[in-house]
Z-matrix of the N, CA and C atoms (Angstrom, degrees):
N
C 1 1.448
C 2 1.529 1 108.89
N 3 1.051 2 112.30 1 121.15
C 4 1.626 3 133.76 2 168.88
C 5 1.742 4 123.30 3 -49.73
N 6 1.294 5 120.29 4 127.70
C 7 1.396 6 109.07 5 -163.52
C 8 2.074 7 101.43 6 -56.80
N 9 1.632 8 96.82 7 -23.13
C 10 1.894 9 101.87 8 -171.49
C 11 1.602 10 91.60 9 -66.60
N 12 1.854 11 130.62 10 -32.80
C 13 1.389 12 113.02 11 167.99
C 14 1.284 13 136.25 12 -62.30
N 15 1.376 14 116.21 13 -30.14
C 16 1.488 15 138.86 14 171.96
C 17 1.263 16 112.79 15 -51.92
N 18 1.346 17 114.06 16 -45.55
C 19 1.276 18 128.03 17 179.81
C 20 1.350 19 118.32 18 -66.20
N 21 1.382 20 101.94 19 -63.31
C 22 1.678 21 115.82 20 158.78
C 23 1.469 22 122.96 21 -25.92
N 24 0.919 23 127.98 22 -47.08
C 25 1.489 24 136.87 23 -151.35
C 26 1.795 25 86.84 24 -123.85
N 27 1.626 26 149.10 25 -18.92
C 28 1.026 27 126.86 26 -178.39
C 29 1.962 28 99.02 27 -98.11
N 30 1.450 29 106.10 28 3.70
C 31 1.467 30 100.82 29 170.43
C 32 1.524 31 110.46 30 -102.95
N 33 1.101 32 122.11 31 -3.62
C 34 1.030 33 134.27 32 -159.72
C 35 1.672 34 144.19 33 53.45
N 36 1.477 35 98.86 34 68.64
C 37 1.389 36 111.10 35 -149.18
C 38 1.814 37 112.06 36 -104.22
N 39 0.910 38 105.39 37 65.13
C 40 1.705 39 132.22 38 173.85
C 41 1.109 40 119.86 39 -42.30
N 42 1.239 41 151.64 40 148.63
C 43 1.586 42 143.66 41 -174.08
C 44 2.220 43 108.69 42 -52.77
N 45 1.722 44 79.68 43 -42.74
C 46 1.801 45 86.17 44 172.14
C 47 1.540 46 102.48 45 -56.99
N 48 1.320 47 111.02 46 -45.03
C 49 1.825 48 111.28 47 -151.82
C 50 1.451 49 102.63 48 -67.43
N 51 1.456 50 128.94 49 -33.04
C 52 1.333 51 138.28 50 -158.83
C 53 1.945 52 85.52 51 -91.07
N 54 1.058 53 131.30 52 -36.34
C 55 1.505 54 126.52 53 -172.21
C 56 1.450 55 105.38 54 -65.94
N 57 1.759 56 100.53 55 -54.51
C 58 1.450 57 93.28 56 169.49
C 59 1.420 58 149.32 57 -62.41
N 60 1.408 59 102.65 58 -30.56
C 61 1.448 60 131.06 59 124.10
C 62 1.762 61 123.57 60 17.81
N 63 1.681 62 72.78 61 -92.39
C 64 1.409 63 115.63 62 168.77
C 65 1.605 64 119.95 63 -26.23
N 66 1.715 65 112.75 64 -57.21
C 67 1.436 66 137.37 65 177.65
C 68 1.616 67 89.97 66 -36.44
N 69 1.734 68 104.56 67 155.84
C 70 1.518 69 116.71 68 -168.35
C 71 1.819 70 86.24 69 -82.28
N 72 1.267 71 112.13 70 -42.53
C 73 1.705 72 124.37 71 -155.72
C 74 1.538 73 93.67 72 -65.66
N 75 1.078 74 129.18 73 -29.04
C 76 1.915 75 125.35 74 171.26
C 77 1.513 76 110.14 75 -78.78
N 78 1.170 77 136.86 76 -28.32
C 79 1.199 78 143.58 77 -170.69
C 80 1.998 79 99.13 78 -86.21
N 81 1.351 80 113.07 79 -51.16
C 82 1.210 81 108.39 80 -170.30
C 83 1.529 82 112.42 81 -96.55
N 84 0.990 83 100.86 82 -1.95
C 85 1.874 84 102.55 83 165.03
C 86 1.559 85 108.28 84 -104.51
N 87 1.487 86 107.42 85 -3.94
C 88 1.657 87 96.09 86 157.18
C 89 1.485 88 129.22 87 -72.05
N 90 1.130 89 87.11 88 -27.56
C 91 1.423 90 120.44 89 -174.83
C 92 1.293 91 101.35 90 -51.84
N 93 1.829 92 110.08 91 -81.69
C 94 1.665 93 127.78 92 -169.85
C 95 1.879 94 101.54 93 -57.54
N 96 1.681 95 113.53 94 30.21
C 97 1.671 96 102.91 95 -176.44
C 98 1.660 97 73.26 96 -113.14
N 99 0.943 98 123.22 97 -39.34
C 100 1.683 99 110.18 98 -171.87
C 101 1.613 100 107.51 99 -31.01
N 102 1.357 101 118.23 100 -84.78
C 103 0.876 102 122.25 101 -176.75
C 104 1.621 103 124.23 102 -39.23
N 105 1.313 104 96.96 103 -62.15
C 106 2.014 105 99.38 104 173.19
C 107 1.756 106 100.47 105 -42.51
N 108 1.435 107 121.63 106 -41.40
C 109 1.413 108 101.35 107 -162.24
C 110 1.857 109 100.48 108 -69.08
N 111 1.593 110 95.08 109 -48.40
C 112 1.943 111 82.64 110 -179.18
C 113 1.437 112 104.51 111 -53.37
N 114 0.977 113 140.56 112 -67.70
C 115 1.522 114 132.94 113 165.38
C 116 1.399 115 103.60 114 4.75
N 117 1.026 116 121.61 115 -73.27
C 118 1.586 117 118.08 116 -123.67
C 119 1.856 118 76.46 117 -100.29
N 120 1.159 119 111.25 118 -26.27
C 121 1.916 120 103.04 119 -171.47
C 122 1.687 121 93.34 120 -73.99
N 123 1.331 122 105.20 121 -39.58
C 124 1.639 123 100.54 122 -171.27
C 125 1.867 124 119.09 123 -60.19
N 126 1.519 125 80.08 124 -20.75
C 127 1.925 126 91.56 125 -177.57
C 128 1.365 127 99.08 126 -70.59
N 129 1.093 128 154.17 127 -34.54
C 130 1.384 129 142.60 128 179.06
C 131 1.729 130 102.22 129 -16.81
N 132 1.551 131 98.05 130 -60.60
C 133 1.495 132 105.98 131 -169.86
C 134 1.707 133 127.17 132 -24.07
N 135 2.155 134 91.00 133 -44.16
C 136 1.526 135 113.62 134 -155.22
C 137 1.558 136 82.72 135 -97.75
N 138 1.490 137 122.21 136 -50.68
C 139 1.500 138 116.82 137 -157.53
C 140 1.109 139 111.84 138 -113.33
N 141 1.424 140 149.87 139 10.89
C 142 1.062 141 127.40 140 115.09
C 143 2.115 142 71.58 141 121.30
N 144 1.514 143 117.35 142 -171.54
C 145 1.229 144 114.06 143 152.36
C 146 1.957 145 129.34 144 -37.13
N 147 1.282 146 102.57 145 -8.22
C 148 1.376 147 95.78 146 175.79
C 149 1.823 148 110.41 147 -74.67
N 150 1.221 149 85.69 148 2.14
C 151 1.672 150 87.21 149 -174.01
C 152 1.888 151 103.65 150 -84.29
N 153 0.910 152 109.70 151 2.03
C 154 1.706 153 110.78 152 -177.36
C 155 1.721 154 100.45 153 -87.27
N 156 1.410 155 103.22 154 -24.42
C 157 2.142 156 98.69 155 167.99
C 158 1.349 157 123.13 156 -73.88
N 159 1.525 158 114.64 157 -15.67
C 160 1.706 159 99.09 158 -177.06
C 161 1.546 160 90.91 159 -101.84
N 162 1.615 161 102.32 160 -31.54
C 163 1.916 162 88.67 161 -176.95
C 164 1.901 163 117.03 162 -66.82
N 165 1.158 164 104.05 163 -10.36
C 166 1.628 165 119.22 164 163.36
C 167 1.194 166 112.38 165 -64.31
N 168 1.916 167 135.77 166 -51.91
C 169 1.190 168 111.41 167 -173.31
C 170 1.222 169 93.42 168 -106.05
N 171 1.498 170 138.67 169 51.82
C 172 1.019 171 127.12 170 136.18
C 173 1.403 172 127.99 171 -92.59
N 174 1.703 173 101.16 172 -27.74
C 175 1.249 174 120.47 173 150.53
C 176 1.191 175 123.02 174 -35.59
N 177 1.078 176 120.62 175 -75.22
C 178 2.215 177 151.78 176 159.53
C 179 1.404 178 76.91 177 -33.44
N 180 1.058 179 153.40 178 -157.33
C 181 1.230 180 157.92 179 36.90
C 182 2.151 181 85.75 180 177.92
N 183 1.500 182 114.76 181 -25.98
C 184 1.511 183 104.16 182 175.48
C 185 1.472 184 79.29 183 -121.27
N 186 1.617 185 146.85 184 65.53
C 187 1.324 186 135.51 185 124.05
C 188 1.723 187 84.72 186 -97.46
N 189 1.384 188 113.28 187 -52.10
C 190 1.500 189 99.60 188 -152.89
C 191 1.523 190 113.05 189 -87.54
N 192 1.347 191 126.15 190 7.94
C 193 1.229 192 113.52 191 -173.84
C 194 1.696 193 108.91 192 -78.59
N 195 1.179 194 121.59 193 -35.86
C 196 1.620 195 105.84 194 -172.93
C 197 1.612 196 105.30 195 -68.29
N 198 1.336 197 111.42 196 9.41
C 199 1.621 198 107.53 197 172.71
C 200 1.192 199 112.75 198 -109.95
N 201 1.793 200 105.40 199 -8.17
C 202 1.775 201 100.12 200 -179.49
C 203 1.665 202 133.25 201 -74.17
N 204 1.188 203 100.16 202 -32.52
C 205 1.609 204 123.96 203 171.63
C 206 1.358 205 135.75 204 -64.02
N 207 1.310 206 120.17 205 141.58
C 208 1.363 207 92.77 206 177.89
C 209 1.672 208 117.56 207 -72.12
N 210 1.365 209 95.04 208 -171.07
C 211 1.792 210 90.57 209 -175.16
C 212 1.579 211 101.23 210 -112.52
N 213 1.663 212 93.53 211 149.85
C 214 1.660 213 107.51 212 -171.71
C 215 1.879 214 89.75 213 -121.59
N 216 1.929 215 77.99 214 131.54
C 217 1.626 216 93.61 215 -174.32
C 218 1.519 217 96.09 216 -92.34
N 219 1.430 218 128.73 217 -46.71
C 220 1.389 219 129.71 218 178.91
C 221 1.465 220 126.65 219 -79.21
N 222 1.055 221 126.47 220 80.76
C 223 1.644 222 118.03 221 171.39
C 224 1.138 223 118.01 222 -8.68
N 225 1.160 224 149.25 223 60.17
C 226 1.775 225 123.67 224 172.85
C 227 1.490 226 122.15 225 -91.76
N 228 1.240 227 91.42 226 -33.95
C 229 1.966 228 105.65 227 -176.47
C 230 1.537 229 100.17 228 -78.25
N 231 1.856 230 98.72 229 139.71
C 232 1.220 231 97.93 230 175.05
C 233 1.963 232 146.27 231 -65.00
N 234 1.180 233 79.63 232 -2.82
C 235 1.887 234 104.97 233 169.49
C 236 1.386 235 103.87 234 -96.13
N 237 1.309 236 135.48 235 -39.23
C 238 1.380 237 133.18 236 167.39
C 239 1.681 238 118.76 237 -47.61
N 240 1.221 239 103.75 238 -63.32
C 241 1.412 240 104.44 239 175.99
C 242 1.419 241 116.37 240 -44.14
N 243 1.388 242 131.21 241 -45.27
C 244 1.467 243 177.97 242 36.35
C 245 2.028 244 66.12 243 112.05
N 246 1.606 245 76.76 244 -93.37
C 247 2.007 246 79.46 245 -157.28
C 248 1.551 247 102.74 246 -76.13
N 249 0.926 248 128.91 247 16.60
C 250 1.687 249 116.34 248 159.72
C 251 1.516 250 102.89 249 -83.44
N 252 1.804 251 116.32 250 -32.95
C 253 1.649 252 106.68 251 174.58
C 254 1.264 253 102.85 252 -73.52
N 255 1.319 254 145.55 253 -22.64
C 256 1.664 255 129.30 254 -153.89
C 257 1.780 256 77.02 255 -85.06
N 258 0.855 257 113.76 256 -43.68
C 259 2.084 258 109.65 257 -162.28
C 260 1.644 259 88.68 258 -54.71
N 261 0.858 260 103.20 259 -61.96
C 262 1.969 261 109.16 260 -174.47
C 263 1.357 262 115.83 261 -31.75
N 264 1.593 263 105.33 262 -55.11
C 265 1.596 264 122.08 263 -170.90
C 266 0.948 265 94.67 264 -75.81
N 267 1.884 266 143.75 265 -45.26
C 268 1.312 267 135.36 266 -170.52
C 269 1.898 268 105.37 267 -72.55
N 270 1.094 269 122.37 268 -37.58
C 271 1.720 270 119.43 269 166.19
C 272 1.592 271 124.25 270 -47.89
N 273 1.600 272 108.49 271 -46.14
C 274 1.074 273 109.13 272 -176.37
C 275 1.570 274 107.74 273 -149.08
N 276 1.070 275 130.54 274 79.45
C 277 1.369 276 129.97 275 175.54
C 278 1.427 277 117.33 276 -52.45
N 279 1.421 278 130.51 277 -21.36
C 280 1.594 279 112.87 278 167.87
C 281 1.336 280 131.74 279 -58.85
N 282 1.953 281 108.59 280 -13.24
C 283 1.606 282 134.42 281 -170.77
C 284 1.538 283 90.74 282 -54.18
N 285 1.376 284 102.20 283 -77.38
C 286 1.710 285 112.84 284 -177.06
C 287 1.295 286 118.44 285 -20.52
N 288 1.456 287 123.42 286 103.59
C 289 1.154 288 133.33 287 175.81
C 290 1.467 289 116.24 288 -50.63
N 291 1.092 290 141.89 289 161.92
C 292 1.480 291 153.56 290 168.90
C 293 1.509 292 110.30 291 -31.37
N 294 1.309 293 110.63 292 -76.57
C 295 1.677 294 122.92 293 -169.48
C 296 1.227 295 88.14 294 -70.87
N 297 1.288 296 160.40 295 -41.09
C 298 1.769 297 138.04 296 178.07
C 299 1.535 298 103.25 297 -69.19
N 300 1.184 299 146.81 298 -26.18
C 301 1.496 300 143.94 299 -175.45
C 302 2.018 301 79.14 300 -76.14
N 303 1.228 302 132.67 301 -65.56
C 304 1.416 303 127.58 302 -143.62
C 305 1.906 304 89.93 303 -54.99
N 306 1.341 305 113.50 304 -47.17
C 307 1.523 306 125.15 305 -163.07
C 308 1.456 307 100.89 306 -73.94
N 309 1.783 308 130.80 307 -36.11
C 310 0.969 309 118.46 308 167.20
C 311 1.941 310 121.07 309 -48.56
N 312 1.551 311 87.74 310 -52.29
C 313 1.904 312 97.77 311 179.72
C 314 1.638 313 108.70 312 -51.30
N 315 1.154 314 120.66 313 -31.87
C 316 1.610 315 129.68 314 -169.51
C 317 1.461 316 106.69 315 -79.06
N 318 1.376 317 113.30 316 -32.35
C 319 1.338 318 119.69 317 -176.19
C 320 1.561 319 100.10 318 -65.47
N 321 1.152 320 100.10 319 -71.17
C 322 1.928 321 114.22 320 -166.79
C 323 1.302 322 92.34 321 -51.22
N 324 1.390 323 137.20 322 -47.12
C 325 1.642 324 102.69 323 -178.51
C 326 1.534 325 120.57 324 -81.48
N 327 1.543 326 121.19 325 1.59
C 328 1.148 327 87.33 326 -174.97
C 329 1.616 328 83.41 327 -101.72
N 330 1.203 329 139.15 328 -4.63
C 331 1.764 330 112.14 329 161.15
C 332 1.228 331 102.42 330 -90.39
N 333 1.013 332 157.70 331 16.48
C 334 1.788 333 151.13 332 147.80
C 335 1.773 334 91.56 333 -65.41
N 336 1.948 335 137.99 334 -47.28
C 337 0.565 336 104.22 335 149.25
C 338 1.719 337 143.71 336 -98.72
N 339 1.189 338 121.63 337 64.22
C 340 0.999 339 135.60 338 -167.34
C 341 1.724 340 105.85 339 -134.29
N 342 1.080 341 112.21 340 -31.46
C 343 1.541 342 133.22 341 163.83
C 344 1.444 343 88.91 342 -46.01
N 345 1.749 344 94.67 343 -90.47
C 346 1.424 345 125.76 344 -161.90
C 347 1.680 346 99.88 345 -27.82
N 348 1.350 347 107.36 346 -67.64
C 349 1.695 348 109.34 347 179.74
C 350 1.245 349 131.28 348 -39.14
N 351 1.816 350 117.40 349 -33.92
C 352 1.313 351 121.99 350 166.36
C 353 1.388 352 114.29 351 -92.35
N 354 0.899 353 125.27 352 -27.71
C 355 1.520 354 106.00 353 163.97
C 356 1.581 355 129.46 354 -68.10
N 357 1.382 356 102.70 355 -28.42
C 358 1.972 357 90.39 356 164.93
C 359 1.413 358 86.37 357 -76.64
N 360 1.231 359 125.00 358 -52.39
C 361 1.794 360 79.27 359 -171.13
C 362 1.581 361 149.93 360 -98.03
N 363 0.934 362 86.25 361 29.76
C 364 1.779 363 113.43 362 165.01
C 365 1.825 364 100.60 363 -80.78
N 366 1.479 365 92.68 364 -67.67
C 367 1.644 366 108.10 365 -175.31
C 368 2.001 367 103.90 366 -45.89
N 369 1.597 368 103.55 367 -53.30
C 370 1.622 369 98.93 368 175.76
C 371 1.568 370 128.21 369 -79.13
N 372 1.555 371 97.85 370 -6.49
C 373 1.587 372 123.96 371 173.49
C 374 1.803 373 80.90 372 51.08
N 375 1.550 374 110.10 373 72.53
C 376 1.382 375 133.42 374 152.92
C 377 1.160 376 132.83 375 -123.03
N 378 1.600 377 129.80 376 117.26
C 379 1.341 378 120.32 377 -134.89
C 380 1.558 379 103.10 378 -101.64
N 381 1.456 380 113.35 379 1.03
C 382 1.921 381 111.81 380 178.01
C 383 2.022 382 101.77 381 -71.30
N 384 1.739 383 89.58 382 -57.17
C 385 1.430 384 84.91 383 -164.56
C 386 1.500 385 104.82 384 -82.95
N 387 1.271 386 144.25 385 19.73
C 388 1.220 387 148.72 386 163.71
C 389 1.354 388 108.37 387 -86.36
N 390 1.448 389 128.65 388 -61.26
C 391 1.721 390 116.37 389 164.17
C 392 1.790 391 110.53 390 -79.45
N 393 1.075 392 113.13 391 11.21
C 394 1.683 393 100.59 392 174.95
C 395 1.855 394 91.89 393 -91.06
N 396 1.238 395 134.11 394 -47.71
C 397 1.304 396 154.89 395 171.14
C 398 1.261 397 107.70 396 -51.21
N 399 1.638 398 129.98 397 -53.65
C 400 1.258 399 113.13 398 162.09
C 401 1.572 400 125.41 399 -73.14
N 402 1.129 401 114.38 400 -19.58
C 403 1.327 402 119.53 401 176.53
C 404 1.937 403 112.82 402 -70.67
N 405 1.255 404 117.09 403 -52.16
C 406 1.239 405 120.97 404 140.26
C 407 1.724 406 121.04 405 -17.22
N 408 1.015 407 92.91 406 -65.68
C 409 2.270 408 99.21 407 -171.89
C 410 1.514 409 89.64 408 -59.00
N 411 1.283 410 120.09 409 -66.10
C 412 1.239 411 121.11 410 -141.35
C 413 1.575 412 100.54 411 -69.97
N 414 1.531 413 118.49 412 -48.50
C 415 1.319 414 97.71 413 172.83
C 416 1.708 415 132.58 414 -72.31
N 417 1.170 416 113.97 415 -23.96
C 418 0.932 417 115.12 416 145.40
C 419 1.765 418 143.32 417 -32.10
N 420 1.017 419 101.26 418 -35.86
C 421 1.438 420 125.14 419 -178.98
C 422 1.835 421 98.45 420 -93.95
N 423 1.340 422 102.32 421 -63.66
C 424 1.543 423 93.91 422 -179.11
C 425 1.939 424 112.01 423 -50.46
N 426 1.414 425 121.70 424 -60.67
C 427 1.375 426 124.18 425 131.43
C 428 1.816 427 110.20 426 30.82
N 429 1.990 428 97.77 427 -93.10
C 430 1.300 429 107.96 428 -154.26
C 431 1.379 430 97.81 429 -78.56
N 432 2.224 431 106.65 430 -19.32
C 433 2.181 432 75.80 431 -172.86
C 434 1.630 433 97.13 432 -79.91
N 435 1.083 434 141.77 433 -4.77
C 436 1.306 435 130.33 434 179.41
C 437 1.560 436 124.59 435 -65.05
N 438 1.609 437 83.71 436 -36.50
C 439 1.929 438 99.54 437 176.72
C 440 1.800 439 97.02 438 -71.58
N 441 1.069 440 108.78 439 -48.53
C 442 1.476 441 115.30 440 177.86
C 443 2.007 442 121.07 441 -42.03
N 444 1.561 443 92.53 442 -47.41
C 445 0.971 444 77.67 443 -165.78
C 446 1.713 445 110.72 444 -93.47
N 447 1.465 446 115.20 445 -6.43
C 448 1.757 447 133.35 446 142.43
C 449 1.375 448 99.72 447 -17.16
N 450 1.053 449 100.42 448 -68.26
C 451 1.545 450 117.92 449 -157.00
C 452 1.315 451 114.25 450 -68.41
N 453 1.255 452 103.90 451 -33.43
C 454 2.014 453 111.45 452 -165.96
C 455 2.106 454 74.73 453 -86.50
N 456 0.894 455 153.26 454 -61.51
C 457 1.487 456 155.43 455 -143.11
C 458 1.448 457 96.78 456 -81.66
N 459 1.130 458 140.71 457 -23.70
C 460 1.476 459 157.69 458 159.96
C 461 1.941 460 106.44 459 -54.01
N 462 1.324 461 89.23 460 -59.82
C 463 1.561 462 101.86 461 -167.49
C 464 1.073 463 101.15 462 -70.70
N 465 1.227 464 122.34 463 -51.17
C 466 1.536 465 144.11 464 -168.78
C 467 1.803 466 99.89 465 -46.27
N 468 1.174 467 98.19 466 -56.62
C 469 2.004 468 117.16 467 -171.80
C 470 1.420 469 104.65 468 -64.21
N 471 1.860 470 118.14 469 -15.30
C 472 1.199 471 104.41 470 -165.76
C 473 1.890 472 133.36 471 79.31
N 474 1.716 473 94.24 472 3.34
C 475 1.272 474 102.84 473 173.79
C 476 1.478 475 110.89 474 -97.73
């Protein structure tokens, strides 16, 4: 089992949980947590340790969102498809054709450095490599659900 299964199953991600998931409104309010979390790390500055309560329900707030939504049985939206392929790729990773494994590897390094970038600058509370680093994640991520959802529309067609 894969640390991405561990994860899976310690958030509790159920055929319902991955549908709900699925919903565009869980995918794009994961999104708008990026920012609140640098937010709330950058508040240290203003609030001192009180900044560990908003970065908490931001925490709270992406355990429970793939449970908040309703659930979408039909892929249509383009973030939907998105996580109907990550469920696919997480079931059976041999599916993934060749050139999506090469784009998967390309992805993870450029948010490994995209990580890297926001954390010195959170840590240097420097605001280039803090949105160059989030800008990194996020496209990155937008990126993989696109390859994702290639892939889920691939499978889907039977090709």
């Amino acid at each position: 089992m894969s640390a991405l299964d561990r994860y899976a199953r310690m958030a509790g991600m159920s055929e319902e949980a991955w549908k709900r998931h699925a919903n565009p409104w869980s995918v794009w309010t994961r999104f708008a947590a990026i920012p609140l979390a640098i937010l709330a790390i950058w508040s240290r500055t203003w609030i001192g340790w009180w900044a560990l309560a908003p970065l908490a329900l931001v925490v709270l707030w992406l355990w429970a969102n793939p449970h908040a939504f309703p659930p979408i049985d039909e892929p249509a939206a383009w973030s939907s498809r998105g996580i109907y392929g990550e469920r696919l790729w997480l079931k059976d990773r041999s599916r993934m054709p060749a050139g999506f494994v090469v784009v998967q590897r390309i992805w993870i390094l450029g948010a490994s450095a995209g990580v890297a970038l926001l954390a010195w600058g959170l840590i240097a509370l420097a605001v280039w490599p803090t949105v160059f680093g989030a800008v990194l994640i996020v496209y990155g991520q937008l990126w993989r659900i696109d390859r994702l959802g290639v892939f889920y529309d691939q499978a889907a067609s039977g090709r």
